[in-house]
C-alpha positions in Angstrom: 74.5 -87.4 6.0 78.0 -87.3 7.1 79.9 -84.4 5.5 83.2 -85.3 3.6 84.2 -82.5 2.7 87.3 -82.6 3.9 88.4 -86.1 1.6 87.5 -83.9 -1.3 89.8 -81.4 -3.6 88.9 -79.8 -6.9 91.3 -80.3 -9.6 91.1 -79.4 -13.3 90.1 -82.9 -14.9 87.6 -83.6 -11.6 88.1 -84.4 -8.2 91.0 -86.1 -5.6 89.1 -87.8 -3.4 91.2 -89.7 -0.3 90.4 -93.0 0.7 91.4 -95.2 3.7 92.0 -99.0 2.5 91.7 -102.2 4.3 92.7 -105.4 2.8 91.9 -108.9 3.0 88.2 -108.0 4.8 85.5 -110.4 4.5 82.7 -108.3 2.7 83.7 -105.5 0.3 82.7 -102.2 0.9 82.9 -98.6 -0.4 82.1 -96.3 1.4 83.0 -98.0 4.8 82.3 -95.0 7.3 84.5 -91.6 7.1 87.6 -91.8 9.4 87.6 -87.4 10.3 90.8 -88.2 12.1 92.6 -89.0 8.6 89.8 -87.1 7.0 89.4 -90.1 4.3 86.5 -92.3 3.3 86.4 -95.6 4.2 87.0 -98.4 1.4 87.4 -102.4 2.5 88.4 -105.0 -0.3 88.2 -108.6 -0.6 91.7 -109.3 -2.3 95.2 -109.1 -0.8 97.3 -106.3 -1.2 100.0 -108.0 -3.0 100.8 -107.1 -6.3 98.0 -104.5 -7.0 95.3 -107.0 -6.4 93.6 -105.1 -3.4 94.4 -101.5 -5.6 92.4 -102.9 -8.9 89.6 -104.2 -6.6 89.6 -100.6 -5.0 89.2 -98.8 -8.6 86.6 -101.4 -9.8 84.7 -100.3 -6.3 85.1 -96.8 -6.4 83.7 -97.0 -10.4 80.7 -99.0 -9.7 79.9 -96.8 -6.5 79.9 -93.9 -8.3 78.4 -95.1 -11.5 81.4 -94.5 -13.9 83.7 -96.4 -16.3 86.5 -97.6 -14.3 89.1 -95.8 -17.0 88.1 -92.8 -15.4 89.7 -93.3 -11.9 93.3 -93.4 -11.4 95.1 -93.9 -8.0 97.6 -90.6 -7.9 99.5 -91.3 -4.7 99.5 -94.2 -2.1 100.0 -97.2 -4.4 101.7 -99.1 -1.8 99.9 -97.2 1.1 96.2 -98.0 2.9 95.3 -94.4 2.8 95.0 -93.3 -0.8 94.4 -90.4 -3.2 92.2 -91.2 -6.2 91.4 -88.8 -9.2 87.8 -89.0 -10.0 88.0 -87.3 -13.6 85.1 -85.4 -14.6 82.9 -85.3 -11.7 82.9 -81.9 -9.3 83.3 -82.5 -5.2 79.2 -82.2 -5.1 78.6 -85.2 -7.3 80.9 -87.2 -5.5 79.7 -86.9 -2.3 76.2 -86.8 -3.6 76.9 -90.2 -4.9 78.6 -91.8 -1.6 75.8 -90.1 0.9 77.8 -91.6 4.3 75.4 -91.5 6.8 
């Protein structure tokens, strides 16, 4: 298992976890790889990124990945960026990358 610790922080409510987004691909997919470079996980959506479409898609992902209402995953800085930080509330670094298991 690929270790992601690096695209993980603690916070108080749970944990920032940075993504790496590409729009418009063919198939969906989240986690797409770990890029060590940018130290972000990998997350590829089907919609455009044009008016938010590609960054609801990437919530809707990111919550059915990990099991968890999507109400609890907020987008805290990149909105308009293909890399990404996301607040996973109420889940520690572990569980997170329990949950993804990039091999």
């Amino acid at each position: 298992m690929t270790d992601i610790t690096p695209a993980l922080s603690s916070s108080g409510t749970g944990t920032i976890l940075t993504i790496e987004v590409t729009a418009g691909s063919a198939k969906p997919c989240f986690p797409a790889g770990y890029n060590a470079w940018r130290s972000s996980v990998g997350c590829r959506v089907r919609s455009p990124a044009h008016e938010g479409r590609a960054n609801r898609e990437v919530l809707s992902l990111i919550a059915a990945t990990l099991g968890i209402p999507k109400v609890r995953i907020t987008i805290i800085s990149g909105m308009t960026a293909p890399v990404k930080r996301v607040l996973v509330e109420g889940m520690t670094p572990d569980q997170v990358q329990e949950c993804l298991r990039i091999p």
